[in-house]
MIDOSE-1310 file (N, C-alpha, C; in nm, 2 decimals, decimal comma, always signed):
residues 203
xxxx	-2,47/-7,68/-4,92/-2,58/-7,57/-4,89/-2,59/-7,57/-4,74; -2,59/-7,43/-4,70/-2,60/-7,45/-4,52/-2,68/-7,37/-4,51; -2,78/-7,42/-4,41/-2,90/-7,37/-4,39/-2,96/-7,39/-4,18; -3,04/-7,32/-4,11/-3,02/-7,31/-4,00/-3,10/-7,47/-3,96
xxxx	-2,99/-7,52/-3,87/-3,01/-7,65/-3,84/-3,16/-7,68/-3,81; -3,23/-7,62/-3,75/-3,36/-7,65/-3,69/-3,43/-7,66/-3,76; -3,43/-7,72/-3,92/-3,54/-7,70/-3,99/-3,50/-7,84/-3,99; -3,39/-7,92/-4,03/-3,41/-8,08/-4,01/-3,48/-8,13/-3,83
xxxx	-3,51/-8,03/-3,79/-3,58/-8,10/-3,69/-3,74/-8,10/-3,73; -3,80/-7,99/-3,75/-3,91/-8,00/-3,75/-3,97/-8,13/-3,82; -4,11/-8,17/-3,77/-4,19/-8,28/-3,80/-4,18/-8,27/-3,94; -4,14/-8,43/-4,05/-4,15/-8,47/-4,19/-4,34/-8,48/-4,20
xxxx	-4,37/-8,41/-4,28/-4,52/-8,48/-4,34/-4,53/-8,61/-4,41; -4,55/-8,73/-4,42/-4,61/-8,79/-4,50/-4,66/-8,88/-4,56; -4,70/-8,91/-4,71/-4,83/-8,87/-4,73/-4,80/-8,98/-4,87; -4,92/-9,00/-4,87/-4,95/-9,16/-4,96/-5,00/-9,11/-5,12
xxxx	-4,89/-9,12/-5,22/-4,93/-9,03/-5,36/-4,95/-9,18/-5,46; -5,07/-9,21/-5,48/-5,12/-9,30/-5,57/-5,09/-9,28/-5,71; -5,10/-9,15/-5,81/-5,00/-9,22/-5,90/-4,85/-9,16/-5,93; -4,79/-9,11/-5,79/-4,65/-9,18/-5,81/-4,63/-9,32/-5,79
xxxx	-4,72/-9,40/-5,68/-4,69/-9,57/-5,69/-4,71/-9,60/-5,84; -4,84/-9,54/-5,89/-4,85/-9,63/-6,03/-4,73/-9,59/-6,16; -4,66/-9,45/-6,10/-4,60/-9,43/-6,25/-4,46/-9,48/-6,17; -4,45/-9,52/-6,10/-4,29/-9,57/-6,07/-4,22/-9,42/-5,99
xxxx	-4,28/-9,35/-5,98/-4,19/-9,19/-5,90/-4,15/-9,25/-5,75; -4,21/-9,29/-5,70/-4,17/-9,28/-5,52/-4,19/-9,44/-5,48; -4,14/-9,49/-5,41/-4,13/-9,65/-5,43/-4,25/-9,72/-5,34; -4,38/-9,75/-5,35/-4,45/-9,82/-5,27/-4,59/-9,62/-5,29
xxxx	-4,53/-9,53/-5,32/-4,61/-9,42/-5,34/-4,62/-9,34/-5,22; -4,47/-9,34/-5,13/-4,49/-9,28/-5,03/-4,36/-9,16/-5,04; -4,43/-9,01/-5,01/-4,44/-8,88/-5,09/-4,40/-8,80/-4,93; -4,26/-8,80/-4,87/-4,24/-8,71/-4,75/-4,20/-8,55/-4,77
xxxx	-4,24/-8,48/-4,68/-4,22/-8,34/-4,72/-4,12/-8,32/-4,60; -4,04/-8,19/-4,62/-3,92/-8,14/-4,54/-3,97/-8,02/-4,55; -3,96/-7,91/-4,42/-3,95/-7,78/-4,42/-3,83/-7,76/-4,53; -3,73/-7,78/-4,50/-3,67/-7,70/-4,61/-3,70/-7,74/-4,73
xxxx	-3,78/-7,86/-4,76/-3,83/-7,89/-4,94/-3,88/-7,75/-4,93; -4,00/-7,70/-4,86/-4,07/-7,61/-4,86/-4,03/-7,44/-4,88; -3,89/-7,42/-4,79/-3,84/-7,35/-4,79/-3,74/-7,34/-4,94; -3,71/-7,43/-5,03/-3,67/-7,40/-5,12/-3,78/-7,38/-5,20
xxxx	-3,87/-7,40/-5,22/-3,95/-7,34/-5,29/-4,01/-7,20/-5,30; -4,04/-7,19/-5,16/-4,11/-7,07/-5,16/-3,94/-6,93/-5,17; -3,86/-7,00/-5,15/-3,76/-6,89/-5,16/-3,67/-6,84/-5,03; -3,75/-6,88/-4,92/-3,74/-6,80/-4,81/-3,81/-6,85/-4,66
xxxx	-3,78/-6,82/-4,56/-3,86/-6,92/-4,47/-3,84/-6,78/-4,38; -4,01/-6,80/-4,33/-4,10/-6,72/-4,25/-4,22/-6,74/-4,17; -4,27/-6,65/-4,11/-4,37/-6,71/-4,08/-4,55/-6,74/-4,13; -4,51/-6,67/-4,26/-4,59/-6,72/-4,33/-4,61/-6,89/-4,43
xxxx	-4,44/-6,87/-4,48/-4,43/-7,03/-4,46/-4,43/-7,13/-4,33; -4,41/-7,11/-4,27/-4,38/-7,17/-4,15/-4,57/-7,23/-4,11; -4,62/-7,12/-4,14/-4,72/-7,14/-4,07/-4,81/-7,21/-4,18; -4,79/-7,22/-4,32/-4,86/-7,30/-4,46/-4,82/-7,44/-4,39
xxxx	-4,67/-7,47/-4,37/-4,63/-7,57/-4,35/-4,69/-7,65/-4,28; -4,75/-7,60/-4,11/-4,78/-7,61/-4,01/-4,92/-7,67/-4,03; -4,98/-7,56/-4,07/-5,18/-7,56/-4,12/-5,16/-7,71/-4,18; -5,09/-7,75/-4,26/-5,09/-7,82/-4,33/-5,06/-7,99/-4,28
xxxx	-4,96/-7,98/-4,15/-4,96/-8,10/-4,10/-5,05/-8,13/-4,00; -5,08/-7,98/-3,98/-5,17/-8,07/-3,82/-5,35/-8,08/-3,88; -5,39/-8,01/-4,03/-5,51/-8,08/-4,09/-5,50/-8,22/-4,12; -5,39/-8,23/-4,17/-5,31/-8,37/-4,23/-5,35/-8,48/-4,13
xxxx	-5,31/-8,47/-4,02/-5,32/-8,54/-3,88/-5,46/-8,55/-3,85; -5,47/-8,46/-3,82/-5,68/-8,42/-3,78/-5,75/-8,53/-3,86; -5,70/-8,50/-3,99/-5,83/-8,58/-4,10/-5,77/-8,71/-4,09; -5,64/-8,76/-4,11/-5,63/-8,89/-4,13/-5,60/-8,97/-4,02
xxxx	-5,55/-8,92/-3,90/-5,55/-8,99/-3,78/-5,41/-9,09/-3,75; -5,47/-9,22/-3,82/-5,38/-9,28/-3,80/-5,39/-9,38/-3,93; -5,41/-9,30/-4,05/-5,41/-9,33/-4,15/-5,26/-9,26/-4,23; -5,21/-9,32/-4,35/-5,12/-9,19/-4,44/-5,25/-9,13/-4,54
xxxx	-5,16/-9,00/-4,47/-5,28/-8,87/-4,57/-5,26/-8,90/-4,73; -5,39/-8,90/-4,77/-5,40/-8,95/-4,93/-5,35/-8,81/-5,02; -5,26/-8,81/-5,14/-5,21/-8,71/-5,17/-5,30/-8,68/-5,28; -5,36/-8,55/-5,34/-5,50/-8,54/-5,42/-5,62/-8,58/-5,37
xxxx	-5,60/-8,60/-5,24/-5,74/-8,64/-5,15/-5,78/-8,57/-5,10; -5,77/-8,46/-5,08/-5,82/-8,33/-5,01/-5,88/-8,20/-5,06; -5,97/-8,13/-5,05/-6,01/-8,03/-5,12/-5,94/-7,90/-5,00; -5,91/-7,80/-5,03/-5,87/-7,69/-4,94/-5,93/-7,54/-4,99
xxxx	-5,97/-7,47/-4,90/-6,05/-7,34/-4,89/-6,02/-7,22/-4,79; -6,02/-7,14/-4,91/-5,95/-6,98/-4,79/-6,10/-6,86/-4,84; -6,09/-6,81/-4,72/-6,14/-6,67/-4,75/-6,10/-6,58/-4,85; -6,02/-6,58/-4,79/-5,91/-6,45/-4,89/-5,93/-6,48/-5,08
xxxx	-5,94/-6,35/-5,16/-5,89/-6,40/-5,29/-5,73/-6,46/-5,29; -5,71/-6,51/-5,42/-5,55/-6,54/-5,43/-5,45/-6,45/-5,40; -5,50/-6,31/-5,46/-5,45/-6,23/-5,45/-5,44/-6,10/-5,33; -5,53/-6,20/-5,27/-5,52/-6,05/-5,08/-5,41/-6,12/-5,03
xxxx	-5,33/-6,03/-4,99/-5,21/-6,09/-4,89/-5,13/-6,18/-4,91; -5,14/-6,25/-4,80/-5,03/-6,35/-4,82/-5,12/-6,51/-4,86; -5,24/-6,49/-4,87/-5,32/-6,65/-4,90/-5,28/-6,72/-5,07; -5,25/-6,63/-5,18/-5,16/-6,72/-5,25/-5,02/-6,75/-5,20
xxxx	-4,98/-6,75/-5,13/-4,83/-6,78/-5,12/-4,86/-6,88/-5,04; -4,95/-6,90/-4,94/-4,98/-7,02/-4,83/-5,01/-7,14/-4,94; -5,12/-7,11/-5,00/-5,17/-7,21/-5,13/-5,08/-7,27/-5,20; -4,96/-7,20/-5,24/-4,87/-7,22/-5,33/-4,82/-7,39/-5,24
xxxx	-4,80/-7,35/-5,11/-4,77/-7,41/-5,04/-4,82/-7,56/-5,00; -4,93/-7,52/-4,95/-5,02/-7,64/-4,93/-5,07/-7,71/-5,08; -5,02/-7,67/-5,15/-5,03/-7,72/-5,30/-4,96/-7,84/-5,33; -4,82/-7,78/-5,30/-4,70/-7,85/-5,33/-4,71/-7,97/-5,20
xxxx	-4,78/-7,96/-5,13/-4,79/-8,06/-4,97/-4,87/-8,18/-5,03; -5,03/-8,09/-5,06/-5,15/-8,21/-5,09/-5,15/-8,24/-5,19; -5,10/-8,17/-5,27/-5,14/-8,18/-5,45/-5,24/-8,10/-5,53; -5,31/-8,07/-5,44/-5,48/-7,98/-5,44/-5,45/-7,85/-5,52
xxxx	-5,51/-7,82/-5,63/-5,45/-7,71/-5,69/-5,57/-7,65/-5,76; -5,57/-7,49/-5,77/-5,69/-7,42/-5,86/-5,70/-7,50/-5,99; -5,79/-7,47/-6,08/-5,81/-7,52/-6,20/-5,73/-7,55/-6,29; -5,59/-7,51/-6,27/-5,51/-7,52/-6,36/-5,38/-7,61/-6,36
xxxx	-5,46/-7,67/-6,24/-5,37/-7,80/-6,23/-5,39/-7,93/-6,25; -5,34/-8,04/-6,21/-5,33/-8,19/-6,31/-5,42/-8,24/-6,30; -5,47/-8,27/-6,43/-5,61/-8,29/-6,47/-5,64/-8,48/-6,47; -5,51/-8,54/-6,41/-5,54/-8,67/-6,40/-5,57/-8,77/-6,53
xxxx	-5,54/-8,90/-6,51/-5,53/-8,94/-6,62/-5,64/-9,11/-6,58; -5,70/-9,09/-6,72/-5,81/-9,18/-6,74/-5,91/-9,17/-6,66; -5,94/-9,06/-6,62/-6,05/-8,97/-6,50/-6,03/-9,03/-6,40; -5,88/-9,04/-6,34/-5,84/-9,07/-6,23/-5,75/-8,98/-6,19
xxxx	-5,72/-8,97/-6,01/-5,57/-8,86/-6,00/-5,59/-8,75/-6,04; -5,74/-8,71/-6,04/-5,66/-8,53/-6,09/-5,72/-8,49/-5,96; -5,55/-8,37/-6,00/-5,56/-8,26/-5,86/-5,61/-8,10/-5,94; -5,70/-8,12/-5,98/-5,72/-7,96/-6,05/-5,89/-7,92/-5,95
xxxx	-5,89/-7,83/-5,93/-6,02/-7,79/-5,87/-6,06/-7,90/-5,72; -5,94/-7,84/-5,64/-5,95/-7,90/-5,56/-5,91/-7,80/-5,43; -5,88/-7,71/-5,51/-5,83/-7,56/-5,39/-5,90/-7,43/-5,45; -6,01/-7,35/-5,33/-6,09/-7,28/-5,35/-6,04/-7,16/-5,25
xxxx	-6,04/-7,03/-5,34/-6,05/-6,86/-5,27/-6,17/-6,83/-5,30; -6,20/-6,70/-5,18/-6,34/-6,68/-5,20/-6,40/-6,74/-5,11; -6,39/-6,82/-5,06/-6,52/-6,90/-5,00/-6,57/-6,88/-4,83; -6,63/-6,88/-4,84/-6,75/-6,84/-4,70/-6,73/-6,96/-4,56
xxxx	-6,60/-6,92/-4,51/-6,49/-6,96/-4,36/-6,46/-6,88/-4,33; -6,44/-6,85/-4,23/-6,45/-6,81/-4,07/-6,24/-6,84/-4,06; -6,24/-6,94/-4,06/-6,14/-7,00/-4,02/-5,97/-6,94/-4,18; -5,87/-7,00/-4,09/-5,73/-6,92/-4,18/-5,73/-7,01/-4,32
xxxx	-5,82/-7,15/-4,31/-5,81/-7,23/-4,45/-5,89/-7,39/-4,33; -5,96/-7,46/-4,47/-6,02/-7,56/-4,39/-6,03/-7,68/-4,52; -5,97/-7,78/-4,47/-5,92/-7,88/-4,55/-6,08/-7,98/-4,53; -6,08/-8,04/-4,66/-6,17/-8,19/-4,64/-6,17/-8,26/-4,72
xxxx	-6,17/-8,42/-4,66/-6,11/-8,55/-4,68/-6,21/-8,56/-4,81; -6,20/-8,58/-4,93/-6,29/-8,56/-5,09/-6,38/-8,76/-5,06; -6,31/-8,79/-5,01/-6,34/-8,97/-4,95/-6,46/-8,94/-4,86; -6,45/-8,90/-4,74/-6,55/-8,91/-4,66/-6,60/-8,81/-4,60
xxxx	-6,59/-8,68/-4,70/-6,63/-8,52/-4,66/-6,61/-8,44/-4,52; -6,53/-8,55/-4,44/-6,48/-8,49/-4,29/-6,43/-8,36/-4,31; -6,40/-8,27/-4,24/-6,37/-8,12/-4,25/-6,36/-8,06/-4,11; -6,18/-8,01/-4,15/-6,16/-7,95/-4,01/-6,10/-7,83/-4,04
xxxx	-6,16/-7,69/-4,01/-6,11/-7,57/-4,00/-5,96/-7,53/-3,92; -5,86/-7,47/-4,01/-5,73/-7,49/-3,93/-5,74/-7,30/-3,89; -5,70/-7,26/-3,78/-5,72/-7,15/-3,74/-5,58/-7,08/-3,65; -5,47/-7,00/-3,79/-5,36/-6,97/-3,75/-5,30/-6,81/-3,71
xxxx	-5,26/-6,81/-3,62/-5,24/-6,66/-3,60/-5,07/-6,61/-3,51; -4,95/-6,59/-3,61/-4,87/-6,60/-3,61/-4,81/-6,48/-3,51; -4,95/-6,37/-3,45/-4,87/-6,31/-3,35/-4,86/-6,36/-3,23; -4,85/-6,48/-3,25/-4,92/-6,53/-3,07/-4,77/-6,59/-3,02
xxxx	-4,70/-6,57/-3,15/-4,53/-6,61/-3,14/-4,46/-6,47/-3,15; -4,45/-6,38/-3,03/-4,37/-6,24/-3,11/-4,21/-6,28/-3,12; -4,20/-6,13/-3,21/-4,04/-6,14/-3,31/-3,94/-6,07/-3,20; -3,83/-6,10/-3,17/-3,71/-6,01/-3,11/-3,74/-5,87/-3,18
xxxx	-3,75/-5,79/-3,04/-3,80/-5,62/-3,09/-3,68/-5,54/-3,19; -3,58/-5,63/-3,16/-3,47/-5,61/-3,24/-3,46/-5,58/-3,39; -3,55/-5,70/-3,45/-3,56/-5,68/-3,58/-3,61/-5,59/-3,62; -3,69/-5,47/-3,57/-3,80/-5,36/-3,61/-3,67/-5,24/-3,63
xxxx	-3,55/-5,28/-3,52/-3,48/-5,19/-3,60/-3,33/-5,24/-3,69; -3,36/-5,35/-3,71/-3,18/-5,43/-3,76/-3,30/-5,41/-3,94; -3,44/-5,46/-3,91/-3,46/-5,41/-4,06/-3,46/-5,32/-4,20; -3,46/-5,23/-4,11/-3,44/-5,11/-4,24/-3,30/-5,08/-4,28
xxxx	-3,21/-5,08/-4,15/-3,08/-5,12/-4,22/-3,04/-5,21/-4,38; -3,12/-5,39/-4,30/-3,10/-5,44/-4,38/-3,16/-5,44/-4,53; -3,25/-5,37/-4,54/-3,34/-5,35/-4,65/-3,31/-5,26/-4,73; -3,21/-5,15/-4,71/-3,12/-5,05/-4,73/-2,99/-5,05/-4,77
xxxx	-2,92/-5,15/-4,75/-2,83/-5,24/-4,76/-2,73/-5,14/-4,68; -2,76/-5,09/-4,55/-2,68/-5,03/-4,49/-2,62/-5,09/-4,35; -2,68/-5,23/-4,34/-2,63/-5,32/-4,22/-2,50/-5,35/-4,23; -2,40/-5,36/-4,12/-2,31/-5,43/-4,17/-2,31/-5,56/-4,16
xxxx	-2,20/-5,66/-4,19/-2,19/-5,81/-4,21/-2,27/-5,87/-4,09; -2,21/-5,82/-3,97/-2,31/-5,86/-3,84/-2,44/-5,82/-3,80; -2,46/-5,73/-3,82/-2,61/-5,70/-3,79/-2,63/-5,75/-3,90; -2,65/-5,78/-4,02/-2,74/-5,82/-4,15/-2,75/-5,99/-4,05
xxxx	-2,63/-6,05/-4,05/-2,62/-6,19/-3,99/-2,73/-6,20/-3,86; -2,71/-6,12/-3,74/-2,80/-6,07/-3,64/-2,95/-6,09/-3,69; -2,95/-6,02/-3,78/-3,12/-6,01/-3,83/-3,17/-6,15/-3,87; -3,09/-6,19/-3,97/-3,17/-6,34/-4,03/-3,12/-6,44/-3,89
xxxx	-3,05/-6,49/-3,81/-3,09/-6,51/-3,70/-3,16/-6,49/-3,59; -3,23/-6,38/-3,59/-3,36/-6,33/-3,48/-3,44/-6,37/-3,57; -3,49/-6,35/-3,71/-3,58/-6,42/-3,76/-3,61/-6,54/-3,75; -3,52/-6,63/-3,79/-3,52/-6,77/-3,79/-3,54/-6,82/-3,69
xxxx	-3,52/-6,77/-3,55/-3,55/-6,78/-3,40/-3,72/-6,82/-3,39; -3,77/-6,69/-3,51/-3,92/-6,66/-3,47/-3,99/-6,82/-3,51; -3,91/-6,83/-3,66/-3,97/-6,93/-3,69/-3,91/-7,07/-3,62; -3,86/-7,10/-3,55/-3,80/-7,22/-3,53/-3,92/-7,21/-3,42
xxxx	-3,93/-7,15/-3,32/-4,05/-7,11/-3,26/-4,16/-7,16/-3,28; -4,21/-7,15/-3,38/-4,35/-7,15/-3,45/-4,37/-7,31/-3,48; -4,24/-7,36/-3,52/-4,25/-7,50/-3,58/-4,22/-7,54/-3,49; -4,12/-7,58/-3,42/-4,10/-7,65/-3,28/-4,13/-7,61/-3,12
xxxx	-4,07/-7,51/-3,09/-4,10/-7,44/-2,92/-4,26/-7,42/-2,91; -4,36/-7,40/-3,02/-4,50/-7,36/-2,95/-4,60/-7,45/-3,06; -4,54/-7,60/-3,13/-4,59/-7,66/-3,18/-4,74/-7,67/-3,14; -4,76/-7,70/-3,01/-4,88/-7,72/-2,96/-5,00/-7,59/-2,85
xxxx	-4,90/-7,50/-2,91/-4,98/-7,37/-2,82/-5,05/-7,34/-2,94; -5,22/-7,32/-2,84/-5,32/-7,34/-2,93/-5,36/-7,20/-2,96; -5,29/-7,08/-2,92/-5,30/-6,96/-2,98/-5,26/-6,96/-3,08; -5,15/-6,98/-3,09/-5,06/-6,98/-3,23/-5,14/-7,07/-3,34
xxxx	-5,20/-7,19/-3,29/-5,25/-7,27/-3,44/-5,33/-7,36/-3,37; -5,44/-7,41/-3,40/-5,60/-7,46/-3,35/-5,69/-7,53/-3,44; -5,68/-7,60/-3,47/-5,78/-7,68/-3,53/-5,90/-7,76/-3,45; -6,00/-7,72/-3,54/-6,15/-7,74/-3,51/-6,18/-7,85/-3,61
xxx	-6,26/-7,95/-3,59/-6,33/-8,05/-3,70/-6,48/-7,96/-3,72; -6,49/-7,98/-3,86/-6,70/-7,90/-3,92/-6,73/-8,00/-3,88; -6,83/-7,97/-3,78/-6,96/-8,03/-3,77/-7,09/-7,98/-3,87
């Protein structure tokens, strides 16, 4: 499977999953994430994943410090319904990261370990999604804004080609390389530019 090198660079998440130690899944219960885990899941890599991905390690960091982030230890909250935009597909995301899932997820066993009702739409933030530690109620608003990285002007016209299927072999190739540009960007070249992504602790 070949995929654009710079995703084995970006920073691994992770993250301490209590009952994979207890059921035997991960050895000692330590649970690492890869952009491309990510990117296979969601199908595709953008900067909307790119930027789930992101929200998600630098709350990760924020809250646990210099702790491993507890996996089902976190509650998560967006503005948006599920269904405006792109905030279910972020969720989908940070799902598969923390464990934190709408109601219809794992309900935990022997009233321990459940990740169900632990990810809220709807709710009254300011901020792009705002994670908190379910342990010690800390809470830090993650605040992402993906034009603060612009796309090669290029793609505004290599895409209708490509969506038309009227590109040829090189420009279609051209395109998904100016994309992946954007995002390699976003995850590594402007990791720390705080336009692009900002996190606040709730006071």
């Amino acid at each position: 499977m070949s995929y654009p090198k710079f995703y084995d660079d970006v920073k691994t998440i992770k993250t301490y999953d209590p009952i994979a130690d207890i059921l035997g899944a991960f050895e000692d219960g330590l649970v690492k994430f890869r952009y491309i885990q990510v990117v296979k899941a969601a199908g595709h890599s953008c900067p909307t994943v790119a930027g789930a991905y992101l929200m998600t390690m630098k709350a990760l960091d924020a809250l646990y410090i210099d702790e491993l982030p507890l996996r089902g230890g976190v509650e998560v909250r967006f503005k948006e319904s599920i269904d405006e935009g792109v905030a279910g597909v972020i969720g989908n995301i940070i799902t598969q990261i923390t464990g934190a899932t709408i109601k219809s997820g794992f309900k935990g066993l022997n009233g321990k370990f459940a990740r169900d009702n632990l990810m809220f739409y709807n709710s009254k933030i300011e901020s792009s999604a705002r994670f908190t530690r379910i342990d010690s109620a800390k809470s830090v608003d993650v605040y992402y804004n993906p034009d603060a990285v612009k796309a090669n002007p290029k793609i505004n016209e290599l895409m209708p080609k490509v969506l038309s299927s009227k590109a040829s072999l090189n420009e279609k190739k051209e395109f998904g390389e100016l994309w992946q540009a954007r995002v390699k960007k976003i995850l590594i070249d402007e990791l720390e530019n705080e336009e692009l992504i900002r996190v606040v602790e709730v006071i």
